[in-house]
Every structure is written in structure tokens, then in C-alpha cells.
N, C-alpha and C positions, 0 to 999 in steps of 0.2 A: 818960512815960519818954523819947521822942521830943525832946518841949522839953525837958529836962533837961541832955542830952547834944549838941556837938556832933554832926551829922548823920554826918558824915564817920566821928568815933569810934565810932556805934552798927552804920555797918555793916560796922567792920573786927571790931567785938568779934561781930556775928553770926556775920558769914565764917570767923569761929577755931573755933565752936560745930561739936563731930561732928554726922555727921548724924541721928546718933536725938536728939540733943538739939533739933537743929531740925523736926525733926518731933514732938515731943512739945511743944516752947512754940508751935508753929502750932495743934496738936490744939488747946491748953490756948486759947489766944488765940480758937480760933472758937468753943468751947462756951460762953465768956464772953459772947461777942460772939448766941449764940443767946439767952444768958437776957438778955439786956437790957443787959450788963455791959460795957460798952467802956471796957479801960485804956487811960490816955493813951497814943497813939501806935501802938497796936494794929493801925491800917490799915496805915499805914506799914511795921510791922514784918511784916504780913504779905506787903503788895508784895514787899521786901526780902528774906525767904525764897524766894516762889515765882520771883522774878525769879534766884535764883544757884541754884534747884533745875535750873530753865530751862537753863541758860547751862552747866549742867555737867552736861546731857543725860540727870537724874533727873527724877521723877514724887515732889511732895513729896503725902505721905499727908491725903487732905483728910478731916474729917468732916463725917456725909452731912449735907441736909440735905434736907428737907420735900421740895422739887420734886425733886431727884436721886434718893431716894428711891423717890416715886413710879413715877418712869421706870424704874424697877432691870429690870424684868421685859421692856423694849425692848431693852435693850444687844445683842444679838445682830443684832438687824434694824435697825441703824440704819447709814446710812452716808452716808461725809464726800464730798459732791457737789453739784451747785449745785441750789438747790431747784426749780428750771424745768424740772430731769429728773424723771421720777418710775421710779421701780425696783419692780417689782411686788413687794407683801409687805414693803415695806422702808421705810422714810421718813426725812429727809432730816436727820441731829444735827442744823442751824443751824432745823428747823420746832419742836422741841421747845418753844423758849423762848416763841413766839407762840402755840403751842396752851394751855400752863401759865395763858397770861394771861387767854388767853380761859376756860379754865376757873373761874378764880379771878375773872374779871372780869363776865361774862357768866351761863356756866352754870348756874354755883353759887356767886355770891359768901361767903355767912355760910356754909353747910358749908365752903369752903376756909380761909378764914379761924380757924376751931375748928382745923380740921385742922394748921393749919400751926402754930399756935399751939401746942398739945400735943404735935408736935414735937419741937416746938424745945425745949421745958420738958424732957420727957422726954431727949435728945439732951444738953441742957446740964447732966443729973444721970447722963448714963453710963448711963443707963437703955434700952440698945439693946433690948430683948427687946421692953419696950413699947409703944415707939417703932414695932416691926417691924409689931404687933398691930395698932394703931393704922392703920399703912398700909395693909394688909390691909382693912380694913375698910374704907377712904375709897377705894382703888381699886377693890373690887366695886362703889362707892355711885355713883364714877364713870362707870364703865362701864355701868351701867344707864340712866343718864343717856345718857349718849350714844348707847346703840338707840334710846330710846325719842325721841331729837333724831332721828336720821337714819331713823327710820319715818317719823316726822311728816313729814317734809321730801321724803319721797317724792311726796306728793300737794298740796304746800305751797311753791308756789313761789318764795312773797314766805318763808319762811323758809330756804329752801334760798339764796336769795341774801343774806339776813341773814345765816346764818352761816358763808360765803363772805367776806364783807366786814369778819366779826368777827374771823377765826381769821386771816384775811390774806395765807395762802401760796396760790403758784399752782394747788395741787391740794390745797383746802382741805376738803371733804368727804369725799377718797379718804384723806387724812392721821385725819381724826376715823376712818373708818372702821377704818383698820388698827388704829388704839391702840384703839378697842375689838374688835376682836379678837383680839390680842394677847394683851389684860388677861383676855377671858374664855377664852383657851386657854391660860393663862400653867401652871396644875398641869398641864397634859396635856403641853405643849413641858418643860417642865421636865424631866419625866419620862423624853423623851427624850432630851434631852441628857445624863442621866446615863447613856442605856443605850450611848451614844458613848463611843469614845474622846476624847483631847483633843486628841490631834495624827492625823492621818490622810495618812502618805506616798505612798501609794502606793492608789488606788482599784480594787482589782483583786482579782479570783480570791474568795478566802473574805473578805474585807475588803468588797469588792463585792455579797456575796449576801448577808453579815450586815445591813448597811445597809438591802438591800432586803428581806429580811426585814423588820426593824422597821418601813419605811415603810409594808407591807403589811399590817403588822396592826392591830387593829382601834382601836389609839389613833392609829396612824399617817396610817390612810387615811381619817380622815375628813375632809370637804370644806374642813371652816371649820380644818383643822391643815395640811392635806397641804404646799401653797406653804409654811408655816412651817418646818414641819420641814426643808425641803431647803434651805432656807437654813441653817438649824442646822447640818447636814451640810457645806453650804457654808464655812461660819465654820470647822470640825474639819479642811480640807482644808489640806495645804501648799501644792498645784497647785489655788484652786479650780476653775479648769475642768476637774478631772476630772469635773467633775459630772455632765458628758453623758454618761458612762458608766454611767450609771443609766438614762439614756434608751436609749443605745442595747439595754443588757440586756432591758430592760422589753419596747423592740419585737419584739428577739431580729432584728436586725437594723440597719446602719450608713444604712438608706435615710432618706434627709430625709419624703419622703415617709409613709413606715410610723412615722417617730419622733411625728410630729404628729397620728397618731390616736393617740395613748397620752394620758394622763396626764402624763405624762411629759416632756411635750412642753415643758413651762413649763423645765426646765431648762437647754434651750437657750436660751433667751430671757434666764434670767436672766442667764447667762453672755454673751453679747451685751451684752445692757444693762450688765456691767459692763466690757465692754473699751469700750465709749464712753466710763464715768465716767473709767478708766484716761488715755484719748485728752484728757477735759478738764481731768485732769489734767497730763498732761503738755504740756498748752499753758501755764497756769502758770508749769510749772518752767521751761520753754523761755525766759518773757519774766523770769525775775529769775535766770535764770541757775546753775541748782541742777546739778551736773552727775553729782554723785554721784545725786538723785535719777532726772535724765532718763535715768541708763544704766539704773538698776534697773526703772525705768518701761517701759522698749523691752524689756527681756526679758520682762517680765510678758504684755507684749500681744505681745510673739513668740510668747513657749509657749501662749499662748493661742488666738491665731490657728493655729498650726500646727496645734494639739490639734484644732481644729474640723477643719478643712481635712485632716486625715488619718485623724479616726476618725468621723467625719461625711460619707456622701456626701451632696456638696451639688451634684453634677453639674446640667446643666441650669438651668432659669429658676425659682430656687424664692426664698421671700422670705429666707429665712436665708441665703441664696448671696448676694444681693444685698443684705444689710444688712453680711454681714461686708466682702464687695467694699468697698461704701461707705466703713467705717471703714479697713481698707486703704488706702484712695486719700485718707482723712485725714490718716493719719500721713505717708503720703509728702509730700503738701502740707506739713506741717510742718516735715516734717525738710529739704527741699528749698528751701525759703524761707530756712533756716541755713546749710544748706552749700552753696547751687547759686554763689555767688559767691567763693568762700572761698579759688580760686587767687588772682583778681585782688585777692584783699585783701591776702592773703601776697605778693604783688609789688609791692601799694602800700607797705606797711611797708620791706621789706626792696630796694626800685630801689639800684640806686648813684648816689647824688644826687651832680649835679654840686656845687665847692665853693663854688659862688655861694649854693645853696640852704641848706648847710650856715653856720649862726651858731654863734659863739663859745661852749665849754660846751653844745648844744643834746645834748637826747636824745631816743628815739623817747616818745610818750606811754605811761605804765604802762598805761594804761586800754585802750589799743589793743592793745597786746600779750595783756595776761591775757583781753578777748575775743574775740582771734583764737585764744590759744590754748584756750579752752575749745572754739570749734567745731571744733578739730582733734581734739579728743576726740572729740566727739559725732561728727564724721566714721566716726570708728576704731569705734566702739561702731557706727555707725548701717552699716556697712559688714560688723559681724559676722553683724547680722542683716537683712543687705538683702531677700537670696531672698523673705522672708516679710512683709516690712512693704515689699515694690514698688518696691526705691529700687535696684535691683541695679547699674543702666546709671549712673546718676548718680553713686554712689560710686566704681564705675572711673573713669569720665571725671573726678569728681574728684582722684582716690589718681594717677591717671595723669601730672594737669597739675602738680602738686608734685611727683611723683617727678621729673619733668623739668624745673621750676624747680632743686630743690635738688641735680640733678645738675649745671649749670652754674653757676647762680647765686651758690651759695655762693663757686669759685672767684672770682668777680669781687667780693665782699665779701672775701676774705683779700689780692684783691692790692691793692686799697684801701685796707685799713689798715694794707702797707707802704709805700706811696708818699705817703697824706695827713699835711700838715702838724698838727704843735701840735694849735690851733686847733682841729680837727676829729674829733679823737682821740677825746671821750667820745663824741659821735655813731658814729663806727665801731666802736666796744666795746659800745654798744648795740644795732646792727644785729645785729653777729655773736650777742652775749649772746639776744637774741629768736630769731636762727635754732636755736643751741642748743635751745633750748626745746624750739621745735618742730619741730623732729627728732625731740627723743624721745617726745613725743606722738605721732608720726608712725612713726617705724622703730625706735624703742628706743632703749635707754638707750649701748650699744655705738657706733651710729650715730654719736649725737650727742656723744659723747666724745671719738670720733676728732675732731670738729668742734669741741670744747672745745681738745682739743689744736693743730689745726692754728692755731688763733685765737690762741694763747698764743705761737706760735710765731712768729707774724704783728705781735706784738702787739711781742716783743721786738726786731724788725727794725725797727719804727718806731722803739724808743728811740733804738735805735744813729743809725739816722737821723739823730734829731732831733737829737743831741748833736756829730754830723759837723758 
């Protein structure tokens, strides 16, 4: 179909297609492509969907297949972090792909292979029901399999590092371990996720003891479920670190101390563990410049931090005092590395250069502007929540050295661009245009209006000028 059609033409005539129509020739295209069936061009056209599903900030509808399948029963414990972390009870989306192989490769090569096969066959006739049956079956087969690997390997050292070195991630034995236990808790977690709600605002009062309730009874508390299920509860949370407020009930007390002889205790921990993955994400976003993501990233690990830090005593020399401490004094390293220079950058853009410096038509660089002015965002955002993420002294002393830039500074840019010649003019329309900016990054939109106007005012007084 592909060769048939200029390229160009196939993907305006896709782009016209509503979107249940592109999701239903994607459907129809993969179950072709499961029975053995690839129409020409079929790769391509499926690129070409998911890439403008992409781009227009949709989730184009996949069907399943064999290893996604499989994994159905992980979706709640799995999370997007680097796999050199490990998170208790949880394992790492990007380990999945190398465990699958090693299963298919290794474990049980001819059982995966049937398995995947029938399938696919099943899947490519619509035959989900069977398909399902089907799974069901080759995940308990797996699962067995994998005790009976990680028994062995207890007293089996040469295979404990074999399959270590087959399965390939850095926590290659704790990752086999979780997926089978998972798989063999998967009807008991299930069970409670349905006894959950789907959303959970607010962790508190009768919301609170129902929770604990169920984790207490007797599908709840057992050894090889309990870590799962509070991750479950985790996943239903909109704050999840209210979680520790399970811990703190349990103890029937806010003491770091009394939380860590519970049960309970793992809660905290989890909640730790993920304001690190938050931290390594938002180093990330920091280097490509995401800024919509990095505000939403500082709140998370604000409310988070805070939550510990006010319904947690962490008084004293305890290891949760000093782990949160630690990530505390990460973030600030982070954000202080962005904005601890960020007056002197804004003075470098914006000096009154003398006219020698200034060339003909010259303007400041875009790329200096947009990220000077991203970190005056991150400034403003990282200044909302300084108190709690350690940066308190630095964002004054930053907010302080602009607020007194921009109260003189600017006048010496508006009398600039009444007095420079010609010549010089788009360069001083630049200046001012960049100061604009960030002002309103900086004081609002009010601010930098009045500064839009004064420039325009400024701007007209060179004409006259120029034509004197």
C-alpha cells in the first residue's frame, strides 16, 4: 500500500482518518501482522499512527500481545525508574523486556514458544477469551518454574550467577523473584484491588481504617501479599505519601522509633524510595529542559517531603531523618546549580553594550533568551517551595539581585534605545523584548506591560530621531 502511493500522500490521507478509524485499521493491521499476515506497508502505516497518536498527546489502542499479556498481572508494581535503583516489591518497566527473553531464551525456550504461538493465532481470530485461558495457564507454568530456579540457586552458586548473567539487570535474582511472586499472588491482590476504591483523596478517618481493615485481614496480612498490597493502596492514592499514615495508625503513634517495630514500617520506606526515583527524575527534566514537567516534579517531592516531616517524628539521629535529609540536600544541589548564577546571566544578556559591540541588524541569541528564561521560572516555582526542598536563602538572594537589576537596569535600556542610532535599533528591541519576558516570569504580567509600554514609547522617540 506504502509503494503504491506517494509517502507524503499516505500520510495526509492517514492524518484525515477520525480517530476510531485509526484505531481500528492499527487494531486490524496488528492482528494481521500476529497471524503471519503483513500487508504491504503495514510497518510503516503503523509508525505513522502511533507517531501523530504521539504528537497529539493520545494513547493509540494496541492489541495485546503474547509478552504484554503475560505481564498483565505486574501493571500495578511496576515503575518508570532507572534500573540500578531497586524499590522494594516493585520492578523496574525497562527490566521486563530482558526478563521475557530470558524466559523465552533460557528457562523455557519450546514451552514459550507454543505459548506465544497460540497467541498470537488465538489474538489474530478475535478469540480473546482463549487467548486469556491460555495465559493463565503458561503464567502458573512460569511461575513454578521460577521457585523451583530460585530454590535451586540458593545452595547453587554457579547457577545463581548464571542467571544473574542471563536475565542481565542489576538486580537480577530480586527482579525473577518479585515476578514470581506477583504471579502467585496475582487472584489474592486482585481481590484487593477490587475491595479499593479507584481514586483515594484524601487518607484519613473511616477511609483510613477501611484500608486497614482489609490489610488486616486474613487475605491481606499475609507475609508473601502484605508489601504488595500497599503498593496497591499506593497506586489508588492521589497524595501517594499518604501512605505513612497507615504506619503511623498501625503504631498508634507519629514516633519514627515505634513506626519501625510494626509491619508497617515498610511504608515509609517505600515512600522514601520514591521521592529518590521523583529526585532522578527530575534531574532529567532539569537537563532537556522540560519545565512544565520540573514545576510539577518539585511539588510532588514538596508534599511529600513535607508529609514526612510533619506527620512523621523524625526527631533525632534516626535513619529515615537522614535519608530524607539527604534527598533534601539533593534537590537543593540541583536546583542551585540552575539558578545560583542566573542574576549574572540576566546582566550578561541584557549590559548596555557599548556601539562598538553592537553590529549592524545584530540581535541577542533565541536560544539564550528562552533558557534564561526557563530558569526564571524554575527560580519562581523553586522559590514557592523553597522552606521544604532547603533552597530558602538562595532564592531570596536570587529574587533580591533581579529585583535590583530590573529596578535600574531597565531604565538604562529605555534611554538606550532613544539615543542609538539606525544601525543598532534591532539589537535594542531585542534587549528590551527579552527584558519584557522576564519580568513576567519574574513579577507578572502587569509588571512587564508597563515595560512593554515604556519600550514602545522609547521605541517611537528613536524614530523621530532617526528621521531628525
Amino acid at each position: 500500500m506504502a509503494e503504491g502511493l506517494p509517502i507524503e500522500r499516505l500520510r495526509q490521507f492517514l492524518r484525515e482518518l477520525k480517530p476510531e478509524a485509526r484505531a481500528l485499521l492499527a487494531a486490524e493491521l496488528e492482528r494481521a501482522m500476529m497471524r503471519g499476515e503483513e500487508p504491504p506497508g503495514a510497518s510503516f502505516i503503523l509508525d505513522e499512527l502511533r507517531s501523530d497518536a504521539r504528537n497529539a498527546g493520545r494513547k493509540l489502542p494496541r492489541v495485546s500481545n503474547p509478552q504484554r499479556l503475560f505481564f498483565a498481572p505486574l501493571e500495578p508494581f511496576l515503575v518508570d525508574d532507572s534500573p540500578e535503583r531497586k524499590h522494594r516489591g516493585r520492578i523496574c518497566r525497562a527490566n521486563l523486556e530482558p526478563i521475557w527473553e530470558w524466559i523465552c531464551r533460557d528457562l523455557m525456550p519450546q514451552e514459550s514458544k507454543t505459548y506465544a504461538d497460540q497467541v498470537n493465532m488465538l489474538l489474530g481470530a478475535n478469540r480473546k477469551e482463549g487467548a486469556d485461558q491460555l495465559v493463565r495457564t503458561f503464567q502458573d507454568l512460569v511461575e513454578q518454574r521460577l521457585r523451583e530456579t530460585l530454590s535451586s540457586a540458593k545452595t547453587d552458586d554457579k547457577l545463581r550467577r548464571r542467571v544473574s548473567v542471563q536475565v542481565g539487570t542489576p538486580f537480577a535474582l530480586e527482579d525473577v523473584r518479585e515476578v514470581a511472586a506477583i504471579m502467585r499472588a496475582r487472584d489474592a491482590l486482585a481481590v484487593i484491588g477490587t475491595r479499593l476504591p479507584l481514586s483515594i483523596t484524601n487518607l484519613a478517618d473511616e477511609q483510613r481504617d477501611h484500608v486497614i481493615g482489609l490489610l488486616e485481614s486474613p487475605i491481606g496480612r499475609h507475609r508473601e501479599i502484605f508489601v504488595y498490597a500497599l503498593i496497591i493502596v499506593m497506586s489508588r492514592l492521589v497524595a501517594p505519601w499518604q501512605l505513612v499514615r497507615l504506619a503511623i495508625r498501625a503504631a498508634e503513634s507519629d514516633s519514627a522509633a515505634r513506626i519501625a517495630e510494626t509491619s508497617y514500617a515498610v511504608a515509609v520506606d517505600i515512600v522514601l524510595t520514591d521521592i529518590d526515583r521523583m529526585i532522578a527524575t527530575l534531574r532529567g527534566s532539569l537537563k532537556t529542559g522540560n519545565s512544565a514537567e520540573v514545576a510539577l516534579l518539585l511539588k510532588e517531592i514538596h508534599d511529600a517531603a513535607r508529609t514526612l516531616r510533619t506527620e512523621v517524628d523524625l526527631s533525632g539521629d534516626t535513619p529515615w531523618g537522614r535519608q530524607l535529609a539527604a534527598s533534601r540536600a539533593e534537590v537543593a544541589k540541583l536546583l542551585l546549580a540552575e539558578i545560583d548564577n542566573l542574576p549574572g546571566q540576566v546582566r550578561r544578556l541584557l549590559r548596555p553594550r557599548p556601539s562598538k559591540e553592537v553590529g549592524p541588524g545584530a540581535v541577542l541569541d533565541p536560544g539564550d533568551v528562552a533558557d534564561v528564561e526557563a530558569r526564571l521560572v524554575l527560580a519562581s516555582v523553586s522559590r514557592t517551595y523553597a522552606g521544604e526542598l532547603a533552597v530558602s536563602e538562595a532564592t531570596r538572594r536570587v529574587n533580591s539581585e533581579l529585583q535590583n537589576f530590573f529596578d535600574s537596569g531597565t531604565q538604562v535600556l529605555l534611554d538606550r534605545m532613544r539615543t542609538s542610532p539606525l544601525s543598532e535599533r534591532s539589537f535594542r528591541h531585542s534587549q528590551l523584548d527579552a527584558a519584557v519576558r522576564f519580568c513576567a516570569k519574574l513579577f507578572g504580567v502587569e509588571y512587564a506591560s508597563t515595560l512593554a509600554k515604556a519600550a514602545e514609547v522609547a521605541a517611537k522617540g528613536e524614530q523621530k530621531a532617526a528621521k531628525a
